[in-house]
N, C-alpha and C positions, 0 to 999 in steps of 0.2 A: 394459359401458356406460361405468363408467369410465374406462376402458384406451380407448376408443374417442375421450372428452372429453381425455382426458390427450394423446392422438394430435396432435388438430384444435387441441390448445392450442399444443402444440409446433410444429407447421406456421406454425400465425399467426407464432411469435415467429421461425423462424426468416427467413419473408419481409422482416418488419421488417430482421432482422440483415445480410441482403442487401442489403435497400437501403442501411443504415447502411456494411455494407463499401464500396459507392459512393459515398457521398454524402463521408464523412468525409476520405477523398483527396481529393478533390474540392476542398473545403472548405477544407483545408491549403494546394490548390497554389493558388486563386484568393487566397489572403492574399498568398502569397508573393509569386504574380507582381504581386500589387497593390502588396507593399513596393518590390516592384524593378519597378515603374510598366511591364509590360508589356505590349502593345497586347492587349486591348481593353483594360488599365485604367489604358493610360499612354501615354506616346509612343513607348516605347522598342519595339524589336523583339528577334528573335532572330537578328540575321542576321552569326553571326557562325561559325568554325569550317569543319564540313562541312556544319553548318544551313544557315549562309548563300552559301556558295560549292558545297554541291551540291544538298541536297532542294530549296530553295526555287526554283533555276533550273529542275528537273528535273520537281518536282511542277508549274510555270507550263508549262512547254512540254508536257508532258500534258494538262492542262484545256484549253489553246488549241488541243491541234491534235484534243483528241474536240470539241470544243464548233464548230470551226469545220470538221469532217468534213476534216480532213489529214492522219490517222493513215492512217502505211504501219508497213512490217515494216526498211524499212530510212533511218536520218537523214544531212543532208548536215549537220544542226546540233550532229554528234557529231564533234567535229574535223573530218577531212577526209573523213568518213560511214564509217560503222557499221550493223551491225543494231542496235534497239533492244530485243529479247529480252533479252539478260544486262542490260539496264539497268533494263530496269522490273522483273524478277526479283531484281534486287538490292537495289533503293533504293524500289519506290513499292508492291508488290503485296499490302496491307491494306485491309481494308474500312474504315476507319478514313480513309483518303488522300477518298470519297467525297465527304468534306466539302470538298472546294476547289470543288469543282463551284458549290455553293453563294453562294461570293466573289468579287467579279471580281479582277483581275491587280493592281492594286497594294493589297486588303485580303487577299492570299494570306497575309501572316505572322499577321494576327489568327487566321487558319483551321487554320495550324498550330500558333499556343500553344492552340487548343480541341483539335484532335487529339490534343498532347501532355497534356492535363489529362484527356480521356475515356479513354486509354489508360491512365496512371496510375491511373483509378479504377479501372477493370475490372479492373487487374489486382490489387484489393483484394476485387471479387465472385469473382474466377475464386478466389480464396484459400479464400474465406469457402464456397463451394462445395466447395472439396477438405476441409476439416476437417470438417465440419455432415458428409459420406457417409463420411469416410474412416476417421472415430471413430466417427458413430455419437452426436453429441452438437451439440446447440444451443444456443445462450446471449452475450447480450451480450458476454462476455469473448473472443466468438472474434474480435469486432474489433479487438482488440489484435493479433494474430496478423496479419491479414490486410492492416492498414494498415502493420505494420512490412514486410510484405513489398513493397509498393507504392512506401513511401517510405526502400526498402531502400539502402544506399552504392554499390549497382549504378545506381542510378536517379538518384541524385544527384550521381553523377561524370559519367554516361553519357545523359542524358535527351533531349540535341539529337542524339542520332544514333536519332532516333526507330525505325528498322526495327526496331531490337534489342527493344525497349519489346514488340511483339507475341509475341515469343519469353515473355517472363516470364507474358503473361495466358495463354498454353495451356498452358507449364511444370504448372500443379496438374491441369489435367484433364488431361494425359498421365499423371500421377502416380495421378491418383484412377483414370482408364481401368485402370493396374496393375494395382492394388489389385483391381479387380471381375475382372481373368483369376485371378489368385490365389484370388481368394474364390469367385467366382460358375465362373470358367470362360467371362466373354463377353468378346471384346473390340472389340467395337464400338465404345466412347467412345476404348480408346486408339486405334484406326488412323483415326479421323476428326481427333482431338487432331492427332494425331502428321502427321498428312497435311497438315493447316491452318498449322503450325509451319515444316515444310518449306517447303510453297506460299508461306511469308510470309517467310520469311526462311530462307532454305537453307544461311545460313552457321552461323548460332543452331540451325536443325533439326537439321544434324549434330552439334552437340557434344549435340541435346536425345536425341539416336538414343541416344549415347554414354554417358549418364546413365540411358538405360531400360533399359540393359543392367545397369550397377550397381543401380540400385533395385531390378529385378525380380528377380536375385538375392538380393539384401538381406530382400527380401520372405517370399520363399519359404523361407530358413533364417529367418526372423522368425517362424514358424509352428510352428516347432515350441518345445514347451515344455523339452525339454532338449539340450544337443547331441548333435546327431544326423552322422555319416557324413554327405559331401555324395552319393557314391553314394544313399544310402538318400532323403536328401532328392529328387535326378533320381527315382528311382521313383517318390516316392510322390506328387510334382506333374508326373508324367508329362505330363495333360492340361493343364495350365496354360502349361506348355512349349510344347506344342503349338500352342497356343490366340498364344503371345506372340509363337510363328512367321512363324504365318499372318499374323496382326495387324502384324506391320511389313512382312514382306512384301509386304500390299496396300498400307501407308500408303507403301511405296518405290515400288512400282509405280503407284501413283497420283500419286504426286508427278512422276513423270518427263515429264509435261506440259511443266512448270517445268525441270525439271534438264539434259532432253539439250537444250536450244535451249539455255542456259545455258553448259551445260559446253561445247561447242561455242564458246560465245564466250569464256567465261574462257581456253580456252587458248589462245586468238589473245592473252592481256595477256601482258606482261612478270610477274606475278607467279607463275614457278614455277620461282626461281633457290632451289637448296638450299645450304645453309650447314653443317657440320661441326659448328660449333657450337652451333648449334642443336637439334643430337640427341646431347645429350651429359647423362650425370646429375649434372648441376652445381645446387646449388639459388643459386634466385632471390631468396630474402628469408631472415634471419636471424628473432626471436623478437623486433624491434622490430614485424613483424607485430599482434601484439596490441595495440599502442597504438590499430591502426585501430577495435577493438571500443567506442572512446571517440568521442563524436561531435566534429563539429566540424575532422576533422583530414585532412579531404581538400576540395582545390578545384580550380579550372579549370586554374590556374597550374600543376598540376602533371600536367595532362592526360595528356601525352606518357610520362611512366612515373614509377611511384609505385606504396608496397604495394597487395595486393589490396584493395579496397575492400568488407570485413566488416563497416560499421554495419550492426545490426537495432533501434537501442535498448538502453538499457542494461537494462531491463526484462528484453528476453530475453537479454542475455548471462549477467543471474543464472540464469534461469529452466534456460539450458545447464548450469550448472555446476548448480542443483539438482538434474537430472537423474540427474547419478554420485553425489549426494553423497544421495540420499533413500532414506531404507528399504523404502519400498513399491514400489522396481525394482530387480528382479533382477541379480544378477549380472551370470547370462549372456546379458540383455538390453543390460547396459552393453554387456558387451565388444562386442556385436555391430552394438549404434550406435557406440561408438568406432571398429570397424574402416571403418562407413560411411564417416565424418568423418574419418577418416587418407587411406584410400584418396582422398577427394574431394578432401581437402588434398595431398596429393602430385603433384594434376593442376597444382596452382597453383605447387608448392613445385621440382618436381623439370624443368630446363630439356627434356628430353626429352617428358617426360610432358603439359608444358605443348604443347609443339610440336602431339604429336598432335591435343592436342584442339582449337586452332586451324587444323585443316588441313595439317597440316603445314609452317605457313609460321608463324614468330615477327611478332608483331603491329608493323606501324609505326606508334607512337601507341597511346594508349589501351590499353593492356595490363590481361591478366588478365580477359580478356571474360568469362569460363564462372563467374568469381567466386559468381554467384547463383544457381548450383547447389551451392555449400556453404551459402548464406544459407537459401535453401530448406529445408537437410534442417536445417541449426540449428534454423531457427523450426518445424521438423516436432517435432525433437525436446522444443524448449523449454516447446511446447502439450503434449506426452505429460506433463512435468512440472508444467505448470499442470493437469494433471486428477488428481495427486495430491493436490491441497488442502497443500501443505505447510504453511502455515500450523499444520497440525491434524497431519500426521502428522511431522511430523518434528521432535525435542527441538531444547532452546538450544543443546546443543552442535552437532548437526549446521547448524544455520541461523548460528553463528557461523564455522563452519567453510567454508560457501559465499561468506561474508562475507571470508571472511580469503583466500580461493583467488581470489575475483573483483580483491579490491586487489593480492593479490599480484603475478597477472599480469599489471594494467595498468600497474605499476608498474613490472615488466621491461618490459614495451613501450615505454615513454615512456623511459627509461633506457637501454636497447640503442638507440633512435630517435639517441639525442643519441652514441653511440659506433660502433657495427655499419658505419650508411652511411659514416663520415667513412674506416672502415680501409676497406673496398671501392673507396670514390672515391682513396685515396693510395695502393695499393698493388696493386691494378689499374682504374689508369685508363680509361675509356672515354667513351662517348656517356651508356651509360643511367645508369651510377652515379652520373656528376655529376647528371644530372637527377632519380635517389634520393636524394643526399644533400641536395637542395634544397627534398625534397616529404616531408622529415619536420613531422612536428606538433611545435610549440613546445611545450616541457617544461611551462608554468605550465597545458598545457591538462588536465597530470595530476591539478590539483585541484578541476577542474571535474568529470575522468568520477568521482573518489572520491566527491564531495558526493552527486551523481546515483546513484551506486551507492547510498550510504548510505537516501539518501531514497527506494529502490524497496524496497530491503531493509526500513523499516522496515514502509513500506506493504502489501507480499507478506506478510511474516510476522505480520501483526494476526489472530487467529484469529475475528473472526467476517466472515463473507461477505456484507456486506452493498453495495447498489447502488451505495453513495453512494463506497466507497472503492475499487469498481470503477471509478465514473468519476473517482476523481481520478487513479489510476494510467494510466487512460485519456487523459487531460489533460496529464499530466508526458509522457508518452508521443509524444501528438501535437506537443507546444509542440517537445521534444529533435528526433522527425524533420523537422519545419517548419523548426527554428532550423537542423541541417544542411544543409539544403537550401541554405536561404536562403546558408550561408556556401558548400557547395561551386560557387557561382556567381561567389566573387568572384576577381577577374582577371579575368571576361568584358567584352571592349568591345561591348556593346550596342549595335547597330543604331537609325537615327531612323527610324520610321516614318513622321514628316513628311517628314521628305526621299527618303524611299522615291518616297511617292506622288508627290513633286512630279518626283524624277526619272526615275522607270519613264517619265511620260507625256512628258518633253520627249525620252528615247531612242526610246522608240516615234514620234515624232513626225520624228525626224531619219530615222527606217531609211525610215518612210514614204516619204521623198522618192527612194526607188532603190527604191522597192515591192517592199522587202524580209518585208511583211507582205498580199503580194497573195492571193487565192486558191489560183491556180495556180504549183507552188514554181519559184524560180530554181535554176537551174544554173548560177550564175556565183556565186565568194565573194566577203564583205566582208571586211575585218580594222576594226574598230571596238574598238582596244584604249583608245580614250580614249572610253570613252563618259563620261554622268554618273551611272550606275546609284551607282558607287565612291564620292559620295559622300553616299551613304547609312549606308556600314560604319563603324565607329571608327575599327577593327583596318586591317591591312592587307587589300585586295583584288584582285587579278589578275589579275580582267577574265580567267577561263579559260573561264566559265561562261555568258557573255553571251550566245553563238550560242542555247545552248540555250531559255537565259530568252528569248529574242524569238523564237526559231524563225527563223533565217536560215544560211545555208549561209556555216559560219566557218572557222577553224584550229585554235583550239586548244580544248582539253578537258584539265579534272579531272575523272577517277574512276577507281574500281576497276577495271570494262569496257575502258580504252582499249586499244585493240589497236596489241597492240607495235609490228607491222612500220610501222603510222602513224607510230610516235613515232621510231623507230629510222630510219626515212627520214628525216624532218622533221628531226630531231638533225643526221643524218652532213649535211645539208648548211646545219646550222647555227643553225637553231631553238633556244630554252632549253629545256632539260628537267631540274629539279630530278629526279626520279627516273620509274618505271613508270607513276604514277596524275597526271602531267603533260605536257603540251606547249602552251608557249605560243607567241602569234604573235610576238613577240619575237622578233628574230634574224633577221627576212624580210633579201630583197634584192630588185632588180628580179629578179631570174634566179628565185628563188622563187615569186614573184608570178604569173611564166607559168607554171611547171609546175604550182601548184596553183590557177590558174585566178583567182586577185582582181581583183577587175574594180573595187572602189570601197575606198578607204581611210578612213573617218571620223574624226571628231574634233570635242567638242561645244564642243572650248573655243574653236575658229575661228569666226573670221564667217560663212568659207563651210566646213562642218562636212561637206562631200560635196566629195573628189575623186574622180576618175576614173582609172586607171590606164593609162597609154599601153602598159605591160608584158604586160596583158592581150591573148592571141590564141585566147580562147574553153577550154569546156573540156576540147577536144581539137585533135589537128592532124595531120598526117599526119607522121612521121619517119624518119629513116633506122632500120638496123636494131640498127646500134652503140648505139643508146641503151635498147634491151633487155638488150645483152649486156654493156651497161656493171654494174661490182661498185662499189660505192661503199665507202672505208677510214673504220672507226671515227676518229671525234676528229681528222679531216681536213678540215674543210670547205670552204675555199679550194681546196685541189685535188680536192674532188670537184665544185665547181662548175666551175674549169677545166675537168676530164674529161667534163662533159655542157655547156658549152658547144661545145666541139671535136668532141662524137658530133651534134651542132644541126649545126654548120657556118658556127659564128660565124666574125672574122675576127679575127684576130694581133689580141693585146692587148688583147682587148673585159674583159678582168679583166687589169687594169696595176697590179703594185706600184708602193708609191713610192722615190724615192731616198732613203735613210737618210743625210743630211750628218754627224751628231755625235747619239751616246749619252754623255748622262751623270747619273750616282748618286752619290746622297748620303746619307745620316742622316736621317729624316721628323722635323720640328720635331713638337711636342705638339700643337700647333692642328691640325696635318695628320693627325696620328692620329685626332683628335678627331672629326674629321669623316667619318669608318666607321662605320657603323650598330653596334648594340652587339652586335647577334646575329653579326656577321661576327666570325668569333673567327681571328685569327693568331697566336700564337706566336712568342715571340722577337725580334727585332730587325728592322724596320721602314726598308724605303728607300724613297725617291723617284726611281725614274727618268724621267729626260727626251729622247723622240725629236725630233730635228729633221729634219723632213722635205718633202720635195719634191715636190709631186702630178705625175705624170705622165698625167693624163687629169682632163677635165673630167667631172662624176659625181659620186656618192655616193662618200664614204669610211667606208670599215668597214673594223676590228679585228677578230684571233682571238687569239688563246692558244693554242696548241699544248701548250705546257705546263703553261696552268692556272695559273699564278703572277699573274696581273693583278685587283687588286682595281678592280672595276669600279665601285662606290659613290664613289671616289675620281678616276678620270679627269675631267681638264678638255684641251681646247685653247686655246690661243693664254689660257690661265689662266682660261676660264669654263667650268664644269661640264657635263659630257656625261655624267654618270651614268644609268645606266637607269632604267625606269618602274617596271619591277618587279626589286629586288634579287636578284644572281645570283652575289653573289659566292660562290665557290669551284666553280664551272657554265662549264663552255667555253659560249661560242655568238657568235656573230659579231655584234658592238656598230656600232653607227652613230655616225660620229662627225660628220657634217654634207655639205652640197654644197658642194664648191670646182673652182676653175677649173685649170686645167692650168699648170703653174709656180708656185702658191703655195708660199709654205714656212709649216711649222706647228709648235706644241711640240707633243706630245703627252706629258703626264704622267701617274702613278698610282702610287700605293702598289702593294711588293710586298715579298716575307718572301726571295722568289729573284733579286736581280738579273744572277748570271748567266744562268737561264734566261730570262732578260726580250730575250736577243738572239734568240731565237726566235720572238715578237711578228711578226704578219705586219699589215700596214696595206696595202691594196688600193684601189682607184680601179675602178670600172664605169662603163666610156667611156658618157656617154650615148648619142653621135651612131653608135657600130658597135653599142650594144645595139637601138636602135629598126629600124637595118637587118636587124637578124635576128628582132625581132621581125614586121618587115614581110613577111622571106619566110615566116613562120609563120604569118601570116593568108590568104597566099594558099592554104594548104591545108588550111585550118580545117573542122573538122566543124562543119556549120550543122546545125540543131537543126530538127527537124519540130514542129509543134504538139502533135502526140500524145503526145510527151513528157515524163514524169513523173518521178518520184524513183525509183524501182525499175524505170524501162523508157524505153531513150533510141534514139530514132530521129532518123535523119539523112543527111548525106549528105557524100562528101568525096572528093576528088580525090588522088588520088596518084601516087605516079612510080617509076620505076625506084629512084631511090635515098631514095625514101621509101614503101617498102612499108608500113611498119607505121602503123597510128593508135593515135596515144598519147590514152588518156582520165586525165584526174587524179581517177583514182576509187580508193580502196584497193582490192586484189585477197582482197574477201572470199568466202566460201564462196555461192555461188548464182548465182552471174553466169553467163548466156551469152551467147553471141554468132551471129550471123550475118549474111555478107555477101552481097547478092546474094541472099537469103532459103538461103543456102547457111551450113551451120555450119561455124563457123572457129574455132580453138584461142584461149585469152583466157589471155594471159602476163603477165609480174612483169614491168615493167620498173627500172631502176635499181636491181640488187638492192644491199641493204645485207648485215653479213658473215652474219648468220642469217635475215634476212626482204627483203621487200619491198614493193615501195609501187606502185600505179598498172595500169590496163591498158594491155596491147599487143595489138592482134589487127592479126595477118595482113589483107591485105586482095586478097590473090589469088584 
């Protein structure tokens, strides 16, 4: 009976401690985001980063299109259309995203700082769940544990790329599922775990796959009490083996819901170029590493790369080092947590080892993502040594001795910090080093993590166990992960939520007028790159995202998903593309505008904020057949436009250079340098050259680079600024530089690091009065559009000729399309292939 009362007492206390692991995250991050006046307890927003240029677009165009029943399987508001499988598999698919439903479209950012503070918490219950079964013990002090894990340096470097956040709350009950195949022999809890981790994030699931391989071995030699043969150990947990088989093989097989529609579209991206480099055993951080065990010494500013992010609290970095250094654990228990924590460590340390566990692909941005799976088994271990009672069992010299190991090593850390990155950054120069040697923690923060050491040290080592000095350790505890937080924020330009709401509804109000937000979707694009969503951001924004956020059939696109052959078109004939996970509308022409079908151009800062494009001849036409079997050349774009206007049947000189009268360079004065964004970095010596030139056709004038030597922040004509909207310096892509008449002369100047390659500078003229004539033979064989037509299903009708067999549709050539003409199936081709993919359909129409 007693043992029955002792049961029910312990049940009660461990509910409370549940809640408590909830509520106390919780609790933390509502202060936080109250200091840093977050919406709902400020003005400010999160819209900043991939927060604000992708979830937030991505998670609005979800709510809008289930709320207003427009959810298909395939988007025209994903560049120039996509499937949307890999995207909501990458970016939305938590039961946690539920909550936008809730908010309308411009309180969507309130709904994701609550999703971000719910996630955070949970991921302090799912903690406080994995210790309470996995020891076998209950008690206030496991919330130390579980909130360091929540308001871990993974969570405070990384917290606005929310996806990752659900990875950490399954992380313990995959852990704890382990544990029960080892113990019990059931694995039920891990292939649901482990299934749920996948389904939520599949990028996080695989490195979590990769981690239940190490545990689960870890485990199973954990078991035994002396070393044992690992032969011996395979026999003797035979079934547990077994048991771990099965278990992931159904969480794999179950997961493939999400993964093959996924994998499918990931390999239509541009991400799956291999590097040499990249699988090489080279390590990645020196032994300034440990300074990150100090708080305070990671922020936004150094997002892009920077050490692993290892705060748990100073608390439990002692608590690690009491661990080796306590008498009441064995040996051969150290070595065997040591070898955990090497091996976990070498995933971060060794560039091969890292590679793997990101997919094989080295991170751009935000590095060392798997970091919290060494945090994890730290704070796993740290708790093993908070159930020693050190206080009681271990003498003054072993507690001065954890003392003296903790200072020591922070103290290389901050010390190698201030020497390690400087010889890396001088002596192999590159992109990340300088970005390491920028994102070390200032030395004076070495006397902050000592104080805090000191002052847990003396608190842990007080031998009686009493509530009061639980909660104060509990207190220093929360204030250190709070006050981290608070600082790995700063650098963020914050988002106005005022200006959110005032400019979501004036953009929405502008698309309105081309009933770009009608029931039934359009098949005709806008390019609306001057909306006023942008200014909402601090930071820079660039308007890649907008199609998505309003749901309207755009051009360009940010993410992970974008499928290459899109960008890789769009690029060869001119388009800006900083790299794989961009293509902006930047770089259009008229000759672009038809083939990708824009029918309306906006702009909010015009009186009249709606033109119409004369370029537009629907979004399809009938073509000859040349314009299938045309190849289009890398880093060409003027003469891949030549070579499909000439496969059209344009006429001589509908794209006319101009005459180059006099080139000439000189020395850029200081004020002229001055005036290059800071981020555009050039090297060495700095000219200014000057074309003088002759327009030979009335029309737009546009610029290329061939060479890439034109800093484009810097162009003016006739001495007034033509710089773009969105910076591209060190990016081919064809610049606009104004309309002029035929016989003007112009300067055209610009900073450049090469002015002999500057003779290779091409300046072009698109006759207006021979582009509209071929626009006009292209409406006469225009695919008219049936009613019944939808976004995955286009019915129509079109007229074609001997020498325009084919109809061109400006649809990318993704996986699922058919065709038929004449209710007859007809083959659906690439047209305009670029050197590895292609863009658009062609069907036969014989």
């Amino acid at each position: 009976m007693k043992q029955q009362r002792h049961t029910l007492a312990e049940l009660r206390v461990s509910r409370w401690v549940y809640g408590g692991a909830f509520l106390l995250p919780l609790i933390i991050m509502c202060v936080v985001f109250f200091e840093l006046k977050i919406t709902p307890f400020g003005h400010r927003n999160l819209l900043f980063s991939d927060m604000g240029a992708q979830y937030i677009p991505i998670l609005e165009n979800l709510r809008h299109t289930i709320l207003t029943g427009q959810f298909h399987l395939f988007s025209f508001s994903l560049g120039t259309g996509s499937g949307i499988l890999p995207l909501l598999t990458y970016y939305v698919i938590s039961p946690f995203n539920l909550l936008i439903f809730l908010f309308s479209a411009v309180h969507l950012p309130t709904a994701i700082t609550w999703i971000i503070i719910l996630k955070i918490s949970t991921i302090g219950l799912s903690m406080a769940v994995f210790l309470r079964h996995a020891f076998l013990r209950s008690g206030w002090s496991m919330l130390l544990f579980s909130t360091a894990f929540s308001l871990c340096g993974f969570v405070a470097m990384y917290f606005y790329d929310m996806m990752w956040l659900d990875a950490l709350i399954w992380l313990p009950l995959v852990a704890l599922g382990l544990h029960r195949i080892v113990s019990r022999h059931r694995y039920g809890l891990y292939t649901i775990s482990l299934t749920a981790t996948i389904i939520c994030n599949y990028y996080l699931g695989y490195m979590t796959c990769l981690f239940s391989v190490m545990y689960f071995i870890y485990l199973i030699i954990e078991h035994q009490p002396n070393p044992t043969p690992f032969k011996d150990v395979w026999h003797m947990h035979l079934a547990a083996i077994r048991q771990f088989l099965i278990g992931s093989l159904l969480a794999g097989g179950m997961s493939m819901i999400v993964l093959i529609p996924t994998a499918m579209g990931m390999l239509l991206t541009g991400k799956n170029a291999m590097f040499v480099a990249n699988y090489l055993p080279t390590p990645l951080f020196g032994p300034e590493v440990m300074a990150q065990f100090g708080p305070l010494t990671g922020n936004y500013q150094s997002h892009l790369y920077h050490a692993p992010s290892v705060f748990m609290g100073t608390l439990m970095f002692l608590l690690l080092i009491v661990y080796f250094v306590s008498p009441r654990i064995r040996a051969v228990e150290k070595r065997r947590t040591m070898w955990l924590l090497i091996a976990m460590g070498l995933s971060l340390f060794v560039t091969l080892f890292n590679t793997i566990w990101h997919m094989f692909q080295q991170p751009a941005g935000f590095p060392f993502r798997n970091v919290f799976f060494f945090t994890f088994l730290a704070l796993t271990t740290a708790y093993r040594a908070w159930q020693t009672r050190p206080a009681q069992t271990m003498n003054d010299p072993q507690k001065v001795l954890a003392l003296v190991w903790g200072m020591g090593l922070l103290t290389i850390g901050f010390l190698s910090a201030q020497v390690i990155p400087r010889i890396w950054a001088r002596f192999l120069p590159s992109y990340n080093n300088d970005l390491y040697l920028h994102s070390q923690p200032q030395f004076h923060l070495l006397w902050l993590a000592l104080g805090l050491l000191l002052l847990n040290t003396m608190l842990l080592f007080i031998s009686e166990w009493r509530p009061i000095r639980i909660g104060l350790l509990g207190l220093l505890l929360s204030v250190e992960l709070g006050s981290n937080f608070y600082a790995g924020t700063q650098g963020i330009n914050f988002g106005s939520q005022t200006k959110f709401e005032k400019a979501f509804k004036q953009d929405a109000a502008i698309l309105n007028k081309v009933h770009a937000n009608r029931a039934k979707a359009n098949l005709h694009r806008i390019d609306y790159q001057h909306s006023e969503i942008g200014q909402a951001y601090s930071g820079a924004y660039n308007h890649y995202n907008d199609a998505i956020m309003f749901d309207y059939p755009g051009v360009s696109l940010y993410s992970s998903t974008l499928m290459e052959q899109s960008r890789v078109f769009q690029h060869d004939l001119g388009y800006f593309s900083a790299n794989v996970r961009r293509i902006s509308t930047q770089g259009y022409t008229h000759l672009t505008d038809t083939l990708l079908g824009v029918k309306y151009r906006l702009n909010a800062g015009n009186p009249h904020p709606v033109t119409k494009l004369s370029a537009y001849a629907g979004i399809g036409f009938a073509v000859p057949k040349a314009l299938t079997d045309l190849q289009l050349n890398d880093q060409s774009a003027f003469y891949n436009q030549q070579r499909v206007l000439n496969a059209l049947g344009a006429k001589r000189d509908t794209l006319d250079p101009v005459t180059v009268k006099s080139v000439a360079t000189r020395r850029a004065k200081v004020a002229e340098v001055n005036s290059i964004p800071d981020k555009t970095y050039i090297p060495g010596p700095r000219y200014l050259q000057t074309f003088t030139v002759r327009v030979n056709a009335t029309g737009l004038l546009h610029g290329y680079s061939p060479s890439n030597t034109l800093v484009y922040s810097s162009l003016k004509v006739n001495g007034k600024s033509a710089k773009p909207m969105i910076n591209a310096d060190g990016y081919r892509y064809i610049f606009r530089l104004g309309q002029f008449t035929k016989g003007q002369t112009l300067k055209i100047s610009y900073i450049t690091q090469e002015p002999a390659a500057g003779y290779s500078n091409q300046f072009v003229s698109l006759s207006q009065s021979r582009y509209a004539s071929l626009v006009t033979q292209l409406k006469q064989n225009r695919f008219k559009l049936r009613k019944n037509s939808g976004v995955s299903w286009l019915s129509g009708d079109v007229t074609g000729t001997k020498q325009k067999s084919m109809l061109y549709l400006a649809i990318p050539k993704t996986p699922g399309w058919s065709a038929t003409v004449n209710g007859q199936p007809v083959k659906v081709q690439s047209a305009m292939h670029a050197r590895s993919v292609s863009l658009s359909f062609a069907i036969t129409m014989e």
